[in-house]
TIRO-2110 file (N, C-alpha, C; in Angstrom, 1 decimal):
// TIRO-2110
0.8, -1.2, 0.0, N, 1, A
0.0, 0.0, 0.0, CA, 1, A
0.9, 1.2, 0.0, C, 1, A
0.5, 2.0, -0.9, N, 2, A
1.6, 3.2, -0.8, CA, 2, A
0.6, 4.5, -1.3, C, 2, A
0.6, 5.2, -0.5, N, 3, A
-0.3, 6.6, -0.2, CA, 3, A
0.1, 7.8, -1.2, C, 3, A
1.3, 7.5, -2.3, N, 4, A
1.4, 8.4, -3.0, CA, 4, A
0.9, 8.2, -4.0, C, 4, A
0.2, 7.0, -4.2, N, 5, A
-0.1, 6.2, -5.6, CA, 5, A
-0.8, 7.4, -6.4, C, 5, A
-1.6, 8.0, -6.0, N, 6, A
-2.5, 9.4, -7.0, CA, 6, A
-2.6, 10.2, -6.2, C, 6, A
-2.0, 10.5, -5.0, N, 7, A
-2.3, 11.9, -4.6, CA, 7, A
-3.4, 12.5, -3.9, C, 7, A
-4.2, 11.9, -4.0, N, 8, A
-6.3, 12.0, -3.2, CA, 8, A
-6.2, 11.3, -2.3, C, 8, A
-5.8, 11.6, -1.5, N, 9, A
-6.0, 11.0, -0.3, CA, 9, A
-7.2, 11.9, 0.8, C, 9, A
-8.0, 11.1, 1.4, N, 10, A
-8.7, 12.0, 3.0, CA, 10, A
-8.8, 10.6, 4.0, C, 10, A
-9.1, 11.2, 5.2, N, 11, A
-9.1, 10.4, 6.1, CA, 11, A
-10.4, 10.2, 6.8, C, 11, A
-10.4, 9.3, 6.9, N, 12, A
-12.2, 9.1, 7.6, CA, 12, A
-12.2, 8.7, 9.1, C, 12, A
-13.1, 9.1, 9.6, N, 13, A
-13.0, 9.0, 10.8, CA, 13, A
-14.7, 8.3, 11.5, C, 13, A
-14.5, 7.6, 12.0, N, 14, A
-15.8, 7.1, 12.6, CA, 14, A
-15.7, 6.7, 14.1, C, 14, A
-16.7, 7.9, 14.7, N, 15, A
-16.2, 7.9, 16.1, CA, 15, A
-17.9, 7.1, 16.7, C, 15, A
-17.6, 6.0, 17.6, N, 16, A
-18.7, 5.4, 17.9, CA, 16, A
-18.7, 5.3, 19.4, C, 16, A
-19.9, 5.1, 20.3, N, 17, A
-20.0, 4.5, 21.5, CA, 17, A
-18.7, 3.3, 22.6, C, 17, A
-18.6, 3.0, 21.5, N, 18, A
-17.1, 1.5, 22.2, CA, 18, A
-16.1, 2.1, 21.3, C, 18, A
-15.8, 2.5, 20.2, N, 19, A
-14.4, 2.7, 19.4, CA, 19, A
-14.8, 3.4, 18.5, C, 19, A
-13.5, 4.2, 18.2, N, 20, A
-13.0, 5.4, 17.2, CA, 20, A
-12.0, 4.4, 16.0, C, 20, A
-12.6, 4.7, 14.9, N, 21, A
-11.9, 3.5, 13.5, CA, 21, A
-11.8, 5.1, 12.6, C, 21, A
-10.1, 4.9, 12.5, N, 22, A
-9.4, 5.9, 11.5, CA, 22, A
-9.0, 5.0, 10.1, C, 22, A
-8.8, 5.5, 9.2, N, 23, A
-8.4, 5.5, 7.8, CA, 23, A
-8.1, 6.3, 6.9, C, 23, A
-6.6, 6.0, 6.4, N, 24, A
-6.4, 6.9, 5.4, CA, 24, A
-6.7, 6.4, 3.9, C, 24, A
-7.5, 6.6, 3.0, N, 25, A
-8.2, 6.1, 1.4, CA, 25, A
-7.7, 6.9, 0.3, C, 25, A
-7.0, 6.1, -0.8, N, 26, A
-7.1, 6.6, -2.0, CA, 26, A
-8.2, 7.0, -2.3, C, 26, A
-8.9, 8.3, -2.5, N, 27, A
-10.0, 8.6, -3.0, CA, 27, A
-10.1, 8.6, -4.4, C, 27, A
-9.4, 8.8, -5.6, N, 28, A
-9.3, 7.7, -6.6, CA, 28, A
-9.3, 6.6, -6.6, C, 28, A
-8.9, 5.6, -6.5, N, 29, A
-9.1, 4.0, -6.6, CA, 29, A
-10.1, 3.7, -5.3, C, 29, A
-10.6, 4.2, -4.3, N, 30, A
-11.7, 3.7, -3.6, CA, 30, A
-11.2, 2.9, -2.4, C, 30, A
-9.7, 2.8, -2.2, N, 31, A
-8.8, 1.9, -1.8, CA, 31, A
-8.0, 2.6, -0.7, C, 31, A
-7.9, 1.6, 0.8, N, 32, A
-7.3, 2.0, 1.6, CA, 32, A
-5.6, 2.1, 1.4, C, 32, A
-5.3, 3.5, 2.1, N, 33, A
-3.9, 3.5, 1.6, CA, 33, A
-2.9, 3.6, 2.8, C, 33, A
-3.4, 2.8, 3.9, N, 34, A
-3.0, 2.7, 5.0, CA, 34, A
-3.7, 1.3, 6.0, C, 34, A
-3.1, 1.5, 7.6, N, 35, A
-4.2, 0.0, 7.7, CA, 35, A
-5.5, 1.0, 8.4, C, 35, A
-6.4, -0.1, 9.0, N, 36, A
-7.4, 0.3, 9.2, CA, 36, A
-6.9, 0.3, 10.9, C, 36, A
-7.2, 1.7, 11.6, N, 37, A
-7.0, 1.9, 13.0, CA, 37, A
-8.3, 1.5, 14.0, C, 37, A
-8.5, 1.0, 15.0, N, 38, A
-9.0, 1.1, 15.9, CA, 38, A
-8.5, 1.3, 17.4, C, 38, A
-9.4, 2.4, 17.8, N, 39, A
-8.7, 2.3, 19.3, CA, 39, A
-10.0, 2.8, 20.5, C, 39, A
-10.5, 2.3, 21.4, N, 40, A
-11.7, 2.4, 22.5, CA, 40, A
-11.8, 4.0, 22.7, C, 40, A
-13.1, 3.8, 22.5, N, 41, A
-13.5, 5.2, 22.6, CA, 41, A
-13.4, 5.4, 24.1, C, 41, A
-12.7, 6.6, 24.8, N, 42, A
-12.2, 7.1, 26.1, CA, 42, A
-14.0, 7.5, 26.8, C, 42, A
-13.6, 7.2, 28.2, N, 43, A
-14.7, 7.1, 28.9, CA, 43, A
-14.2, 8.1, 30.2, C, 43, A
-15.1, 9.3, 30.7, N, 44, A
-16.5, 9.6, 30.1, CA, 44, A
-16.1, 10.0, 28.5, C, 44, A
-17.0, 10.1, 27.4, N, 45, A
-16.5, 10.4, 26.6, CA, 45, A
-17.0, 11.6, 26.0, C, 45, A
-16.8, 12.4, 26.7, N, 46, A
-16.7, 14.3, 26.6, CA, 46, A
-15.7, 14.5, 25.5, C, 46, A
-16.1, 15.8, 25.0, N, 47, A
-15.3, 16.1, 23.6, CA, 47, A
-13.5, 16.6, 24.6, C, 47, A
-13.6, 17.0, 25.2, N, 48, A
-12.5, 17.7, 25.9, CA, 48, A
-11.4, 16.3, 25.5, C, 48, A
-12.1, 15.2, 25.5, N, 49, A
-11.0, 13.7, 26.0, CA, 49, A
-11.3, 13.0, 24.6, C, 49, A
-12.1, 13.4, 24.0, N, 50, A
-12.5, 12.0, 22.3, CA, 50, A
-11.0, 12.9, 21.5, C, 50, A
-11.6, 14.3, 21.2, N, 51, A
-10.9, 14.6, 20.6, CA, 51, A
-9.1, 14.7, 20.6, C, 51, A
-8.5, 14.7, 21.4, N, 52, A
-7.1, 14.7, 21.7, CA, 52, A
-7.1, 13.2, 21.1, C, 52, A
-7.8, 12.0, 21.8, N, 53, A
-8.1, 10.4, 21.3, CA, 53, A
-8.1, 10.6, 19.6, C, 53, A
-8.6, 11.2, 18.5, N, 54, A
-8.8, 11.0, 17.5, CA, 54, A
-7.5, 11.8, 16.4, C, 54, A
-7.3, 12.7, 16.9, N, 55, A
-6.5, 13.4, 17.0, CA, 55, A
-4.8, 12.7, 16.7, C, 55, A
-4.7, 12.0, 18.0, N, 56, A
-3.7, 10.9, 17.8, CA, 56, A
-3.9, 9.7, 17.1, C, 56, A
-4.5, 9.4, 16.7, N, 57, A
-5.3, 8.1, 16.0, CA, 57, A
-5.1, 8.4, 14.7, C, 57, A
-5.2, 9.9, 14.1, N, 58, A
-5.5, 10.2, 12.9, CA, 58, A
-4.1, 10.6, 12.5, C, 58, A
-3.1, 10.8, 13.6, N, 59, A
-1.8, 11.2, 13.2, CA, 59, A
-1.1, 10.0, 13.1, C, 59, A
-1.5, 8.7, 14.1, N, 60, A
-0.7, 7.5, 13.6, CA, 60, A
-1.2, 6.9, 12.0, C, 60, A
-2.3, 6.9, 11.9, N, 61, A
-3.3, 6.6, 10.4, CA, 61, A
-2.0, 7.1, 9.5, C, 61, A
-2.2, 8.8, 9.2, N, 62, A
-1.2, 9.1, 8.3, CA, 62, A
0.0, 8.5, 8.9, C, 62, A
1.2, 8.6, 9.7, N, 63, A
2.2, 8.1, 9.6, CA, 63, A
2.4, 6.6, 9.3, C, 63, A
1.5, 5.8, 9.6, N, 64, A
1.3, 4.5, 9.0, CA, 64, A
0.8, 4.2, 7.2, C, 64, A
0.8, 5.2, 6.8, N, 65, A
0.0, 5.7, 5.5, CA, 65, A
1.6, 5.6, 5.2, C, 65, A
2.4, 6.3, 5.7, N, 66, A
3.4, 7.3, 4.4, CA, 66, A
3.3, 8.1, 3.7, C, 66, A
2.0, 9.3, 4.7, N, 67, A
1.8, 10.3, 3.5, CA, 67, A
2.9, 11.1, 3.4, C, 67, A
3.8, 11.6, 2.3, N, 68, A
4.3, 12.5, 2.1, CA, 68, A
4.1, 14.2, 2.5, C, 68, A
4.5, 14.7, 3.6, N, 69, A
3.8, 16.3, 3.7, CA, 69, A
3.0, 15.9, 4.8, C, 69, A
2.7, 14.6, 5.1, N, 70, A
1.3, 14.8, 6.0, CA, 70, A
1.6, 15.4, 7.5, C, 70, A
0.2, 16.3, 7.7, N, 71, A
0.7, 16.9, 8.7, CA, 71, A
-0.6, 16.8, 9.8, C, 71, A
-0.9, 17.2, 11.0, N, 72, A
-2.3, 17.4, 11.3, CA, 72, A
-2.5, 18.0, 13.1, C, 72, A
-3.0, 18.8, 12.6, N, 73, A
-3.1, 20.1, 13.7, CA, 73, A
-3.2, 19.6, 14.9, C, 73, A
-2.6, 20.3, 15.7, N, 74, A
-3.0, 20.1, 17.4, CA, 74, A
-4.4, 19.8, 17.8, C, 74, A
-5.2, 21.1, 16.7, N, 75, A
-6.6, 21.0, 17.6, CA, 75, A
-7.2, 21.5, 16.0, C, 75, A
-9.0, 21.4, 15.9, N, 76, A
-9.4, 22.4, 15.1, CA, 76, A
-8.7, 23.6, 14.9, C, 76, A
-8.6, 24.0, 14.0, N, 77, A
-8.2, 25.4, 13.6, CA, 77, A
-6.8, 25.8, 13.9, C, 77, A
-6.4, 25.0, 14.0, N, 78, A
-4.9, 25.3, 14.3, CA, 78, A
-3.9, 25.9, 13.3, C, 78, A
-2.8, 26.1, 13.9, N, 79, A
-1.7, 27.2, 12.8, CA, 79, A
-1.7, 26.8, 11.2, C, 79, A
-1.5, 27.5, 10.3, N, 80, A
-1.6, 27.6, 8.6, CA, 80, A
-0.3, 26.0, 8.4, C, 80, A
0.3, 26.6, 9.0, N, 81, A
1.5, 25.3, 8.6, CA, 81, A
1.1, 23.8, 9.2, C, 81, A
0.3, 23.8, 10.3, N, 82, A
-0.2, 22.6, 10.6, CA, 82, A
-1.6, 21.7, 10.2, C, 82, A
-1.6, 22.2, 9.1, N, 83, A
-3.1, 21.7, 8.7, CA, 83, A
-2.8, 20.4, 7.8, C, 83, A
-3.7, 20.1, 8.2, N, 84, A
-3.7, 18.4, 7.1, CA, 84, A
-3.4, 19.3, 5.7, C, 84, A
-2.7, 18.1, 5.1, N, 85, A
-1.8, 18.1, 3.9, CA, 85, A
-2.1, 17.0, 2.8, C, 85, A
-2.6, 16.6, 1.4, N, 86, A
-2.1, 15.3, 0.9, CA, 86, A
-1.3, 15.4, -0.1, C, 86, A
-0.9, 14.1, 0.2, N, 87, A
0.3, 14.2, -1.1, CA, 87, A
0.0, 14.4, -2.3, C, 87, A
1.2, 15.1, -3.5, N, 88, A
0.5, 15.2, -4.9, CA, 88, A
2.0, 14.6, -5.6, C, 88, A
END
């Protein structure tokens, strides 16, 4: 699997009651470009504690990806240079 194959990459994120499942997908070919993450969704599960949880999840996703450039912010809205990035 190699995440530079075309460049379209996004990550999906599916945050549920028992577990948070990350993925990074060729969005041209339909095809995962990384493995599929799972990790227990944190209890209580207040945004203050999910989010830091997904956060890291979504930053191992890309580094398990190999995205090239991939980057991904501390928090929402975070600095211009830390914003999710895909490879081209």
């Amino acid at each position: 699997m190699t995440a530079a194959s075309t460049g379209r990459l996004a990550v999906g994120v599916d945050v549920g009651g028992s577990g948070i499942k990350v993925a990074v997908v060729d969005v041209e070919r339909g095809t995962l470009a990384g493995p599929r993450l799972r990790v227990a969704t944190p209890q209580p599960s207040s945004p203050g504690v999910v989010l830091p949880t997904m956060i890291r999840t979504v930053r191992r996703a890309v580094a398990e990806a190999k995205v090239a450039g991939g980057a991904v912010p501390e928090k929402p809205g975070g600095s211009p240079r830390s914003r999710t990035r895909t490879s081209r």
